[in-house]
C-alpha positions in Angstrom: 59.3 33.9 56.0 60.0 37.6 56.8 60.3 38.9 60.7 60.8 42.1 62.8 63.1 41.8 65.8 64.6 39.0 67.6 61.8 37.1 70.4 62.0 38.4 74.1 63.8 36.2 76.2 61.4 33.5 77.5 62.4 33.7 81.3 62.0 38.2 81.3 58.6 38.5 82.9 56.6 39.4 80.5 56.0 41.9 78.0 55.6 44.8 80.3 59.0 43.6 81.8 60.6 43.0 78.7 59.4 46.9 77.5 61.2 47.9 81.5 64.2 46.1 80.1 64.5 47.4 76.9 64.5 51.1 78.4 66.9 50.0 81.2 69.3 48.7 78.5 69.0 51.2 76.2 71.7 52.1 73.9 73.1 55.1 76.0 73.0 53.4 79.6 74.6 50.6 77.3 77.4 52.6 76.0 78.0 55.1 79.2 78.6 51.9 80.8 80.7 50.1 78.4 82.6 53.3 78.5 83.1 52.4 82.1 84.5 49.0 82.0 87.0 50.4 79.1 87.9 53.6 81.7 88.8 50.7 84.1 92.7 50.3 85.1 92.8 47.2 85.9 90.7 45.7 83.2 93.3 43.2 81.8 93.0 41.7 85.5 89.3 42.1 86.0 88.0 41.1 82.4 86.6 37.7 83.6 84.1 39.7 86.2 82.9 41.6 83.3 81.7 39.3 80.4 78.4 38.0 81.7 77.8 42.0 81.9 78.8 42.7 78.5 77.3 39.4 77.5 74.3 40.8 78.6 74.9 44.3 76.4 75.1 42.7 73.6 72.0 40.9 73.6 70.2 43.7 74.1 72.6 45.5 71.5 70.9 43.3 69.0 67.1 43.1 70.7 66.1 44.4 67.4 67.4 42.0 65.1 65.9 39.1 63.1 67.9 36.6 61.7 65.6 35.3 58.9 67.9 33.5 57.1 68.6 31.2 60.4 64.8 31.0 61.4 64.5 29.8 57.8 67.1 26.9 57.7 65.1 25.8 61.5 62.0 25.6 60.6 62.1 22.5 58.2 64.1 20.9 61.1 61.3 21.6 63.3 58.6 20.1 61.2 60.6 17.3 60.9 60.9 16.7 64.8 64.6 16.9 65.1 
């Protein structure tokens, strides 16, 4: 089986709110903001308030990737009902 892109996120609202997302994490906000955090003096202290944010980045980093290869060892696990 072949794919394009990783699925939208099933709790985004929708595709129109997905398509908001996806320009409101784009990859320059993404980076200016990353940019940011490193810019940050006190980021050795404050890394813990950070990593659900960059957690976050890095989904939509990779919103255009498809992992075929893992969809593919799935789906026979599927069919079987585990």
């Amino acid at each position: 089986m072949a794919g394009k892109r990783a699925a939208p996120p099933e709790d985004c609202g929708g595709p129109w709110r997905f398509m908001a997302l996806r320009q409101k994490y784009s990859l320059w906000d993404v980076g200016e903001r990353l940019l940011e955090i490193l810019d940050d003096e006190n980021l050795v202290q404050n890394c813990e308030s950070y990593v659900e944010e960059i957690n976050t980045y890095l989904y939509w980093l990779n919103v255009e990737r498809f992992d075929r290869r893992g969809v593919n060892q799935r789906l026979p696990k599927f069919f079987q009902g585990e």
